[in-house]
C-alpha angles and dihedrals in degrees: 000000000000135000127011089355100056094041093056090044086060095040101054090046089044100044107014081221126200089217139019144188131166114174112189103224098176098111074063088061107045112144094032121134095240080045092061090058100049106260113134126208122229132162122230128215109187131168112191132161079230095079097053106125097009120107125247090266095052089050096058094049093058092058090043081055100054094045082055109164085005087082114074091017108051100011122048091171130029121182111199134201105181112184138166109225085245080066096061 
């Protein structure tokens, strides 16, 4: 499992979210350097009760977490809305 598919598998077992989307926006960035080895880019909208009372920053690296060896190798941008559903 790659791609869209295999961001929001991780992403349900790692946060349990209320909401997800993953959109893949790689075909936007042809021609760019991370394009040419293979890394897509793709932007993340998650709502999930497991960022209440962490800043922005600390949000983003839990997601980076649970996407563990996917970053840097299937993904070579990743673009991250991390919201509590208080935050909707």
């Amino acid at each position: 499992m790659r791609g869209v598919a295999a961001i929001e598998a991780r992403l349900r077992d790692a946060f349990a979210p209320e909401s997800l989307t993953v959109t893949d926006e790689s075909a936007a960035h042809a021609g760019h350097a991370g394009a040419q080895t293979g890394g897509g880019h793709y932007a993340v909208t998650i709502v999930s009760h497991r960022f209440e009372g962490r800043a922005p920053l600390a949000r983003h690296r839990l997601v980076y977490d649970a996407l563990g060896e996917m970053m840097g190798r299937d993904i070579h941008a990743l673009r991250i809305e991390a919201l509590t559903p208080d935050e909707l």
